[in-house]
C-alpha positions as CSV (number, residue, x, y, z in Angstrom):
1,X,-21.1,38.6,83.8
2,X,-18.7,36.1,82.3
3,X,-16.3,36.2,85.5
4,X,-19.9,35.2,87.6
5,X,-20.4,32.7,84.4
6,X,-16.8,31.3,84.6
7,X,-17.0,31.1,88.5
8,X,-20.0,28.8,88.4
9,X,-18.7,26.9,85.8
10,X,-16.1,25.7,87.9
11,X,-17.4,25.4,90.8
12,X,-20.1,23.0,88.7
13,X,-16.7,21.1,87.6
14,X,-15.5,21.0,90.8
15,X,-18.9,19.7,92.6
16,X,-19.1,16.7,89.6
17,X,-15.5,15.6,90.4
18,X,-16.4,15.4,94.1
19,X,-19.6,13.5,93.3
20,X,-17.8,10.9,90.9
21,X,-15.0,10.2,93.5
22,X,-17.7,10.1,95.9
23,X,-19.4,7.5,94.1
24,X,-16.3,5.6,93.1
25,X,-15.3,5.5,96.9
26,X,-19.0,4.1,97.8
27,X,-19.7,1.8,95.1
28,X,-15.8,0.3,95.1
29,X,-16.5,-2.9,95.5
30,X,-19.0,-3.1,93.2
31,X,-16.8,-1.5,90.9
32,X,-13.9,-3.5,91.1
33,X,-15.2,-7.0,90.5
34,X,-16.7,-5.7,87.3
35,X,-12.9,-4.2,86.0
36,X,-12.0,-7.9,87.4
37,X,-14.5,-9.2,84.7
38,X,-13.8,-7.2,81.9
39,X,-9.9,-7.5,82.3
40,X,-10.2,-11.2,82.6
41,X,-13.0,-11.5,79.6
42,X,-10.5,-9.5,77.4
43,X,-7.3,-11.2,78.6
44,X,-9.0,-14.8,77.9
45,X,-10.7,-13.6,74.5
46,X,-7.3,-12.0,73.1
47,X,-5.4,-15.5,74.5
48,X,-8.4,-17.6,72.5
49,X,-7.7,-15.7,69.5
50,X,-5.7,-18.0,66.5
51,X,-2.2,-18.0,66.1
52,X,-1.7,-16.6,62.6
53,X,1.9,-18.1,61.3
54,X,3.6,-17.0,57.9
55,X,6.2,-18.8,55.6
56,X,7.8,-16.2,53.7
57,X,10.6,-17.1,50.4
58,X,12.7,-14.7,48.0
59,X,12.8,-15.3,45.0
60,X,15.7,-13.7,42.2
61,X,15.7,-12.2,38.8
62,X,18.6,-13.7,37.7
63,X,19.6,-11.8,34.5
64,X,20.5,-13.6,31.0
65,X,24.5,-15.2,31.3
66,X,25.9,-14.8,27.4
67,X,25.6,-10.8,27.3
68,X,23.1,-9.2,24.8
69,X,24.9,-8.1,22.8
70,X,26.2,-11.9,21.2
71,X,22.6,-13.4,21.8
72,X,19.5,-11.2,22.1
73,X,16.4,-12.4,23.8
74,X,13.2,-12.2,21.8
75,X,11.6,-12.3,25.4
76,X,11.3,-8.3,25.5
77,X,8.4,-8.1,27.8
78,X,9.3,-5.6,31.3
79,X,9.6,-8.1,34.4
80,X,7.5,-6.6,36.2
81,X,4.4,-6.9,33.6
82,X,5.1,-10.4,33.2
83,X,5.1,-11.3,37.3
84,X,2.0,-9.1,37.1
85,X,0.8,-12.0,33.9
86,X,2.7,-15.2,36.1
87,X,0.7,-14.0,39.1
88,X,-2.4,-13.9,37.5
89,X,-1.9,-17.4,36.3
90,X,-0.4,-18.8,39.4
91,X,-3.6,-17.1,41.8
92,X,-5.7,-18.8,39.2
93,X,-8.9,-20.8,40.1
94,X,-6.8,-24.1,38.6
95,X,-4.2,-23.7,40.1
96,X,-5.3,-22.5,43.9
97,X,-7.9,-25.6,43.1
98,X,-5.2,-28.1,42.8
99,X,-3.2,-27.1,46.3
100,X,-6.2,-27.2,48.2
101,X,-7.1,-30.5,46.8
102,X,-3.8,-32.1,47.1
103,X,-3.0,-30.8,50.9
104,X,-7.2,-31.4,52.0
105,X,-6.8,-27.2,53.0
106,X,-9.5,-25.6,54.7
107,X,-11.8,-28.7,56.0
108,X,-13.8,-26.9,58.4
109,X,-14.5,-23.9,55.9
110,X,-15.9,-26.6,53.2
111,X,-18.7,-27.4,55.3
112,X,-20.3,-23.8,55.2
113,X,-18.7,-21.6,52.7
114,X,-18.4,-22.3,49.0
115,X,-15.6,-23.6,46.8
116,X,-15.3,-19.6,45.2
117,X,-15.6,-18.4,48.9
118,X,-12.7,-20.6,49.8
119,X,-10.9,-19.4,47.0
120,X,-10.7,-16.0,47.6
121,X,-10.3,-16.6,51.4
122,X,-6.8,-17.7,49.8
123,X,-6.1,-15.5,47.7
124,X,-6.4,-12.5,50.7
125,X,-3.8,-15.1,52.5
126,X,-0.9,-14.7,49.5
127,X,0.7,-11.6,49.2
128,X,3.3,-10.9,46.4
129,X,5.5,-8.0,47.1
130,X,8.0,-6.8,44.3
131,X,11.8,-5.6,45.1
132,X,13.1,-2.7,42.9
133,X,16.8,-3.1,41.8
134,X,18.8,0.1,41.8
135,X,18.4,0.5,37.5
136,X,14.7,0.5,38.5
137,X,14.4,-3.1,37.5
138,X,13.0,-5.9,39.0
139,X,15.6,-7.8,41.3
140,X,13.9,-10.0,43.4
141,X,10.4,-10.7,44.8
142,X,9.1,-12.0,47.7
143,X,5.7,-14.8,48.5
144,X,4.4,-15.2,51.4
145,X,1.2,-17.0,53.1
146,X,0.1,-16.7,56.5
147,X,-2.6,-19.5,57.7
148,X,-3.6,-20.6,61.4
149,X,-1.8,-24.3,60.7
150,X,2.1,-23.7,61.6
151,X,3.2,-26.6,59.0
152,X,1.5,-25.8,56.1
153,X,2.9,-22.3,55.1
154,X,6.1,-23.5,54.5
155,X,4.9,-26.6,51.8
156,X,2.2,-23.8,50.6
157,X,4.7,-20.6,50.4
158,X,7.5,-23.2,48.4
159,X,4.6,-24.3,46.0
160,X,3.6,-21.3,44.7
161,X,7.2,-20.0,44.3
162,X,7.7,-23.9,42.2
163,X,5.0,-22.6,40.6
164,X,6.2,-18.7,39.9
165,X,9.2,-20.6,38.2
166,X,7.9,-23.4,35.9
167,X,5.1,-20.8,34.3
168,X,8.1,-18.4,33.7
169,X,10.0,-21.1,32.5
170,X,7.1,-22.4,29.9
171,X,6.0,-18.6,29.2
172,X,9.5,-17.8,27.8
173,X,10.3,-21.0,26.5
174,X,6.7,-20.7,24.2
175,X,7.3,-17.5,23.8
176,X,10.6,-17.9,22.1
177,X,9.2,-21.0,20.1
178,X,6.3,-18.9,18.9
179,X,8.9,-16.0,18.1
180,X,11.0,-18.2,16.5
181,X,8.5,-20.3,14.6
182,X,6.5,-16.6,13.2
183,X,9.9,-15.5,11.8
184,X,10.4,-18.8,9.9
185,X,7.3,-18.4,8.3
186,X,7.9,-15.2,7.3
187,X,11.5,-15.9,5.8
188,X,9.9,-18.5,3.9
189,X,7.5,-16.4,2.4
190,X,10.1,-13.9,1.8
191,X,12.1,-16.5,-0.1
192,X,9.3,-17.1,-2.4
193,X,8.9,-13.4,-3.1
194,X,12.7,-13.0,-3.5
195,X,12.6,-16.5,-5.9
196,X,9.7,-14.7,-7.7
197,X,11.8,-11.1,-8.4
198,X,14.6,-13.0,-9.3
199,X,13.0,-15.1,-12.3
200,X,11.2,-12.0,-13.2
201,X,14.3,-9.9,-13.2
202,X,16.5,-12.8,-15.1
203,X,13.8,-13.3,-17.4
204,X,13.5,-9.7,-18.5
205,X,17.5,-9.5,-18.9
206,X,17.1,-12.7,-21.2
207,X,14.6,-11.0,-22.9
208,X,16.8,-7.8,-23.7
209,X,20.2,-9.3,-23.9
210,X,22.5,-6.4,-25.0
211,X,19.9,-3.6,-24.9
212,X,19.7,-3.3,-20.9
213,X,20.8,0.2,-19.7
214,X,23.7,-1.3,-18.1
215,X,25.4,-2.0,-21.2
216,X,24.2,1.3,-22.9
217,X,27.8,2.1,-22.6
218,X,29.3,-1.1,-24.0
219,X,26.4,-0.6,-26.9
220,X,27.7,3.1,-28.0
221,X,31.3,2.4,-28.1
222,X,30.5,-1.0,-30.1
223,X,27.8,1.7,-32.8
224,X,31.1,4.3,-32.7
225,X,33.6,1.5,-33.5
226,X,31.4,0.0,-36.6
227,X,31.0,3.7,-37.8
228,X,34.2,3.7,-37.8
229,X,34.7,0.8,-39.9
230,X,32.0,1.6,-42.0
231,X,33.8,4.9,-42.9
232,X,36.5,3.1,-43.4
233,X,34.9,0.3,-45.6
234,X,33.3,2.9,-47.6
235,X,36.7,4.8,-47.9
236,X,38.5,1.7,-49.0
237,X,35.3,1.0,-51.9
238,X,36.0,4.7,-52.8
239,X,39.7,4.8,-53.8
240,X,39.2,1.2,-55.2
241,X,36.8,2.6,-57.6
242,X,39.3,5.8,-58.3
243,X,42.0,3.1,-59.0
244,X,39.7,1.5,-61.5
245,X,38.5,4.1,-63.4
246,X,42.4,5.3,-63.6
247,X,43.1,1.9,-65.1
248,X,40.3,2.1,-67.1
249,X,41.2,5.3,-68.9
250,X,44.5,4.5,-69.7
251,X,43.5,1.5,-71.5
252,X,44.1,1.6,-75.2
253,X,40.5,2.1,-77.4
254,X,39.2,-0.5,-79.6
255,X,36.6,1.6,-81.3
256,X,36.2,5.1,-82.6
257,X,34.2,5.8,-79.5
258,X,36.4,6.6,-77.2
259,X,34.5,9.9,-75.9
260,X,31.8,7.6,-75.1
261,X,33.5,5.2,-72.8
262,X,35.4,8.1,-71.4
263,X,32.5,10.0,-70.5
264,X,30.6,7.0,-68.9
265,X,33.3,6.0,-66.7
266,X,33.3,9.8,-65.2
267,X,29.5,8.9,-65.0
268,X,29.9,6.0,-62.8
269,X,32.4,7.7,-60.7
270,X,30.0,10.3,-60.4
271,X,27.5,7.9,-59.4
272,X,29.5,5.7,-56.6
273,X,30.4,9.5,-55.1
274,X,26.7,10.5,-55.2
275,X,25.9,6.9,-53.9
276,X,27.8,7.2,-50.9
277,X,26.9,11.2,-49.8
278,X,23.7,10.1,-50.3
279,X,23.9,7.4,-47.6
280,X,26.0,9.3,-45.2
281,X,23.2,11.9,-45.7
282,X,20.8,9.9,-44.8
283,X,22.1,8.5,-41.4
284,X,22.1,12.2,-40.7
285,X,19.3,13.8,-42.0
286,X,15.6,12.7,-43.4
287,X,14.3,12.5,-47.4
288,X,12.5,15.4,-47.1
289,X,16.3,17.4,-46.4
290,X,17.2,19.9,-48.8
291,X,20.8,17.8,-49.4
292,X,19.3,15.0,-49.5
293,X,16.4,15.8,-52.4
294,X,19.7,17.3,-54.3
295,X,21.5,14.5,-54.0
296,X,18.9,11.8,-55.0
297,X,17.8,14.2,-57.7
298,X,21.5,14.4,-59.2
299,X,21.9,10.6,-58.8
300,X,18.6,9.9,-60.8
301,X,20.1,12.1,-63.9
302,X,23.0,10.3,-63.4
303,X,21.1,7.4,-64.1
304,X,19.0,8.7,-66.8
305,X,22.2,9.7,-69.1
306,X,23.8,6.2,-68.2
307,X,20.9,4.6,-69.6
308,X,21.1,7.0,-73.0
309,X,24.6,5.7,-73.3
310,X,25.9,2.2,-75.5
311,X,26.4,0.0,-72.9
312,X,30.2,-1.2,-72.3
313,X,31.9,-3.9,-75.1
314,X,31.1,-7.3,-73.4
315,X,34.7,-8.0,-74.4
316,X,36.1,-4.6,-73.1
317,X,38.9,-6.9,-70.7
318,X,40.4,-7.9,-73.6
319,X,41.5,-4.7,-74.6
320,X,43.8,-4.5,-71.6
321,X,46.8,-6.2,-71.1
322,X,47.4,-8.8,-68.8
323,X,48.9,-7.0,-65.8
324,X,45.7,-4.3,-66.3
325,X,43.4,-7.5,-66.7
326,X,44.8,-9.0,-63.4
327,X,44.3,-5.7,-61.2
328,X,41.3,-4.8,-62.3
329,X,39.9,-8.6,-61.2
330,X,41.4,-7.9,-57.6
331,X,39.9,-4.2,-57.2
332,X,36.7,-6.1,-58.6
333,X,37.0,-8.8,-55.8
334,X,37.7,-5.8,-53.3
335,X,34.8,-4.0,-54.2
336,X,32.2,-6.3,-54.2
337,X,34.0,-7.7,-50.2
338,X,33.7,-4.4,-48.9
339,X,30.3,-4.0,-50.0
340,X,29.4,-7.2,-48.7
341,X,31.1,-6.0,-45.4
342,X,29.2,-2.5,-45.8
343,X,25.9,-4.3,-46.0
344,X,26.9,-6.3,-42.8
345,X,28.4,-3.2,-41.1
346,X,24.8,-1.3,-41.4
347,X,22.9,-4.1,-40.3
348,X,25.0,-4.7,-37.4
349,X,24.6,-0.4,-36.4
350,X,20.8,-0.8,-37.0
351,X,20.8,-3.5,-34.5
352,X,22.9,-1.7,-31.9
353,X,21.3,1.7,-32.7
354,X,17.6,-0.3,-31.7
355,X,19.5,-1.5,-28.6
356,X,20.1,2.4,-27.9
357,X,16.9,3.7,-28.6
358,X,15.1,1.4,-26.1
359,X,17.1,2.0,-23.3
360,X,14.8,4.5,-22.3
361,X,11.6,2.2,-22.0
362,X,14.2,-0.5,-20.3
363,X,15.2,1.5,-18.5
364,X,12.2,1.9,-16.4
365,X,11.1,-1.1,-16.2
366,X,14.2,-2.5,-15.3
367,X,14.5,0.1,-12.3
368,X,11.6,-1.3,-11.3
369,X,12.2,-4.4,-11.1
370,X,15.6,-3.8,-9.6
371,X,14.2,-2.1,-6.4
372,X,11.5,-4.7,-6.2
373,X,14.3,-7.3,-5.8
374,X,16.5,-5.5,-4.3
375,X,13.2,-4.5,-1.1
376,X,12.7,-8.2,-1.4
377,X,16.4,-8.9,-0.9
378,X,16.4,-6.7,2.3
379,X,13.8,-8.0,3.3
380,X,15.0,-11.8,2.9
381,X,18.4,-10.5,4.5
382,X,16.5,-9.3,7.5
383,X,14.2,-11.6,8.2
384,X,17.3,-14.3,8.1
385,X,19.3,-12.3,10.7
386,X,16.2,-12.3,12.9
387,X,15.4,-15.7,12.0
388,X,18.5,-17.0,13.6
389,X,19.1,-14.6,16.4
390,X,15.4,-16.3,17.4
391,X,16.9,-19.5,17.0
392,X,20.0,-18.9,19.2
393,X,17.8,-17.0,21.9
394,X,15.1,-20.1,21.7
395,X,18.6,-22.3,22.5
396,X,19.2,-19.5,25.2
397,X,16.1,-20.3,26.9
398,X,16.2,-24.3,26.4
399,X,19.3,-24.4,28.2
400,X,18.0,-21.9,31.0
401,X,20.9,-19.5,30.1
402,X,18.2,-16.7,29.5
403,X,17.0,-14.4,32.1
404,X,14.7,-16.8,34.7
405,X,13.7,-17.1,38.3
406,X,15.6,-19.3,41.0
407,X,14.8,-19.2,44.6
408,X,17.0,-17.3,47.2
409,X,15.7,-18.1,50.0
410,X,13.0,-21.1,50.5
411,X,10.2,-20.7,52.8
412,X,11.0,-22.4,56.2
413,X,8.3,-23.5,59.4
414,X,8.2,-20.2,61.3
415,X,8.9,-20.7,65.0
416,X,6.7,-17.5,66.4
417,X,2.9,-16.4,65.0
418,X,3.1,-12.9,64.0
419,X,-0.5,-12.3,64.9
420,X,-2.5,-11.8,66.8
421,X,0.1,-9.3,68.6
422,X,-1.8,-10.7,72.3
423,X,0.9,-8.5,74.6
424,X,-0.3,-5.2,73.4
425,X,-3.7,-6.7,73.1
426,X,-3.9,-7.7,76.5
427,X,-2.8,-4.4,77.9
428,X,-5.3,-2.8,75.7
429,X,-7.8,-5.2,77.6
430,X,-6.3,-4.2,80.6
431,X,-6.5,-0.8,80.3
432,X,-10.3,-0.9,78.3
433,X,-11.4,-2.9,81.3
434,X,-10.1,-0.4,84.0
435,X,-11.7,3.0,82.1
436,X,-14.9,1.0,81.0
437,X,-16.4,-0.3,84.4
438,X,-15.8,3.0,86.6
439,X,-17.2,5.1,83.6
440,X,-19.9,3.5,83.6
441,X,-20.7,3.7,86.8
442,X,-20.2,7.2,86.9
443,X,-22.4,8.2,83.8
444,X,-25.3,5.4,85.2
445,X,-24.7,7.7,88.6
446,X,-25.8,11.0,86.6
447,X,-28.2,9.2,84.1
448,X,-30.5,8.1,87.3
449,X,-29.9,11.6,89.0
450,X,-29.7,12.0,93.1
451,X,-28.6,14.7,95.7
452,X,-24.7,14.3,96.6
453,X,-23.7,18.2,98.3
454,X,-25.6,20.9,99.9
455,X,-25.7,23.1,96.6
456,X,-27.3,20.6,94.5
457,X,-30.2,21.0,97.4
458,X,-30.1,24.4,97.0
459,X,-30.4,24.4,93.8
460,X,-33.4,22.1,93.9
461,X,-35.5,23.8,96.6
462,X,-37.1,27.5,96.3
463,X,-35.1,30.0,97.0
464,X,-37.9,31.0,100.0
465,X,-36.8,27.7,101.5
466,X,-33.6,27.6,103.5
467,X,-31.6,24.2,105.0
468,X,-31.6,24.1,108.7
469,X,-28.6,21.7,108.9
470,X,-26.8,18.6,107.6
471,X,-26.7,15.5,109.3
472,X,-23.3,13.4,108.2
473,X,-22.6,9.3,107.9
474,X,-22.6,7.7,110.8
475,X,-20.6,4.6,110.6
476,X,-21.2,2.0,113.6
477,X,-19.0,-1.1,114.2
478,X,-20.8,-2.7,112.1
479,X,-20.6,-1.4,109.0
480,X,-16.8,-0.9,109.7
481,X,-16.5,-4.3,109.7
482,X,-19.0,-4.9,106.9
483,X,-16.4,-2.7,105.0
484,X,-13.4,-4.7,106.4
485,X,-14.9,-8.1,105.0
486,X,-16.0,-6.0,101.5
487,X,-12.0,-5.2,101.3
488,X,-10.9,-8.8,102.4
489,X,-13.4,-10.0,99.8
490,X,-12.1,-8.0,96.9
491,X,-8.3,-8.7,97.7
492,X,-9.4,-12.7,97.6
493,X,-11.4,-12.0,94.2
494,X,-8.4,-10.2,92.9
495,X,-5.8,-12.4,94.1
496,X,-7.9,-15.5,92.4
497,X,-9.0,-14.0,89.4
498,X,-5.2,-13.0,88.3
499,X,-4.0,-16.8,89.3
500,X,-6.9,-18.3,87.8
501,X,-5.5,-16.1,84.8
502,X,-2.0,-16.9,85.4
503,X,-2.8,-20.4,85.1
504,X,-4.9,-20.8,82.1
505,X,-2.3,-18.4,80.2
506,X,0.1,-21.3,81.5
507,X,-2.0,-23.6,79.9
508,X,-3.3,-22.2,76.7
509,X,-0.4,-19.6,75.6
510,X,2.5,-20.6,77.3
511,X,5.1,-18.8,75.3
512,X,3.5,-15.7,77.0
């Protein structure tokens, strides 16, 4: 079954190609001139179509001069996010506005399209194509604008890279002014804060002269070295009162009572001893100290008996000689210096020992204030190194040393369209024309139907009903010359359609 199914199938194959060939050799003619049109309709259609020319320019990345690391630019953007801003700006309404204006672009489209129409229609017409450097970086761009007028693209193409440059120029340039300006603002605020932290600090050490914890040390050696003088001034006052009392019991009695004076001279020896444990104790200890209670107890019957006593002959000096008289008027002189000097010595400790005890509380306060200057100091330091790095880079850009755009290559009159590409066009005309005209011919053949072999007929009729015979063309003179003149005909059509061609090429396109 599928050998008998195959079989047929090619024999049907077979029988269509016979039919179409069969057709194609009867309807030639007919054929022929309408290839003729087509090729000659497509060849005149692709030589009708616009020349499209394009102006093309390069345009370099030229990279800062004075190396970053002398002069840094506060122009950090990436390149390629600022050509992406530039272009934005450049293919703006304005600015596309202002071209067509000033070269009158794109008469004929005025008339029936609108001015946003127009716009875009130029905007498809730019294309910006970006060059990767071999650090991944932008090195180079190209613009280019293709239009149907061969001396505009140049002008056009050179405009908007004029334009790609001065907006770079004016973007960096403001940005480095706005960069610069923000940071001078900000170091003149941080002045005033650092102005602020410095009167508050200075005030507070002028405040607390002497009793800041930096001269906590200074303040305990000066406390150790009046201790030490005060020991020493209350040694002195204690062997000047043993020298006394030795001159004073060796002096010769005027009255009977000389177990009197004797006893109240040990009494106010006793006394100046009790005196001064009792004040050493206290620097140590408090009242309510044992020692101290015994002491001050002690010193109050000391007190108590010397009040029993006859009080000392007003005239008692004059019992001693002269020499005795004279020493005893210098210890006298001593004693009441160095008590003087112990007075001034205790007032002076008290006022370094309440230095010392609020060094604590200072102390905190004084840290803080100390890293509140010292943040605001930073801060100042900071904001001035920025401040004139900003100002150098700002100079950078002024003097177009920083990194900018210059033109490489400038956008020249193309010699050549580069579309439509009417060569391969016309052969696609060519060869369109010569598939289109016999194909249809041969599928109008089998869309109206008709009997071309002996099996279609037998396919047709019953199977009861069986061909007698075939009768086959007969061609007379006549239509051998009808098909002479047909031939003559189409080799006259053919041979004036292609030098009708030839010539209107010639005169239309004659670069082809």
């Amino acid at each position: 079954m599928d050998h008998r199914q195959s079989g047929s199938d090619n024999t049907a194959t077979a029988t269509a190609v016979r039919q179409s060939l069969g057709m194609l050799k009867q309807h030639w003619y007919f054929i022929l001139l309408a290839s003729l049109a087509l090729v000659s309709l497509g060849i005149v259609t692709v030589s009708l179509l616009p020349d499209v020319y394009k102006a093309t320019t390069t345009i370099l990345v030229d990279p800062q001069k004075i190396p970053e690391r002398y002069v840094s630019s506060t122009v950090t953007s990436d390149p390629s996010e600022r050509l992406n801003t530039l272009t934005q700006q450049v293919l703006s309404t304005s600015r596309l506005q202002e071209i067509i204006d000033r070269d009158n672009l794109y008469l004929s489209l005025k008339k029936r399209k609108s001015r946003e129409e127009i716009l875009d229609y130029m905007r498809k017409k730019i294309k910006i194509e970006l060059v990767q450097g071999s650090d991944q970086g932008l090195s180079s761009f190209t613009i280019s604008y293709e239009d149907s007028d061969r001396w505009l693209v140049a002008p056009i193409t050179n405009q908007l890279a004029a334009s790609f440059i001065d907006w770079n120029l004016n973007v960096r340039k403001q940005q480095a002014h706005d960069t610069a300006q923000f940071l001078s603002n900000e170091l003149e605020h941080a002045k005033e804060g650092l102005q602020e932290q410095e009167d508050q600090l200075q005030s507070f050490k002028l405040r607390h002269v002497g009793a800041t914890p930096d001269q906590l040390d200074a303040n305990l050696q000066a406390l150790s070295r009046l201790q030490s003088q005060l020991q020493a001034n209350m040694d002195a006052i204690s062997r000047l009162d043993e020298e006394r009392i030795m001159l004073t019991h060796v002096k010769p009695a005027t009255t009977t009572d000389t177990t009197s004076l004797s006893e109240r001279g040990h009494l106010l020896q006793e006394k100046r001893r009790l005196e001064t444990e009792l004040w050493n104790l206290k620097r140590q200890f408090t009242d309510t100290y044992p020692d101290v209670v015994i002491a001050q107890d002690e010193l109050k019957n000391i007190n108590s008996r010397l009040a029993t006593m006859p009080p000392a002959p007003s005239d008692a000096s004059d019992t001693y000689d002269t020499a005795t008289q004279v020493k005893l008027g210098l210890i006298n002189k001593d004693l009441e210096r160095h008590r003087q000097q112990q007075v001034v010595l205790q007032q002076q400790m008290a006022s370094y020992q309440g230095k010392v005890d609020e060094v604590p509380v200072l102390e905190t306060q004084m840290t803080e204030l100390t890293r509140n200057y010292e943040t605001s100091r930073q801060n100042y330091q900071s904001l001035l190194d920025k401040s004139l790095s900003a100002g150098m880079s700002q100079d950078l850009e002024r003097q177009q040393q920083a990194e900018r755009f210059i033109v490489l290559d400038p956008a020249r009159t193309p010699e050549k369209p580069v579309s439509p590409k009417r060569l391969p066009l016309m052969a696609g005309a060519m060869v369109a024309g010569l598939v289109i005209a016999p194909g249809a011919a041969i599928g109008l053949c089998f869309l109206l139907g008709g009997v071309g072999s002996e099996e279609e007929l037998k396919k047709m009729l019953p199977g009861k009903l069986q061909i007698l015979g075939i009768i086959p063309p007969i061609t007379s003179r006549s239509d051998l010359r009808h098909k002479k003149i047909l031939a003559l005909q189409a080799l006259a059509v053919f041979a004036i359609t292609c030098a009708a061609l030839f010539v209107f090429l010639q005169k239309t396109r004659p670069i082809l």
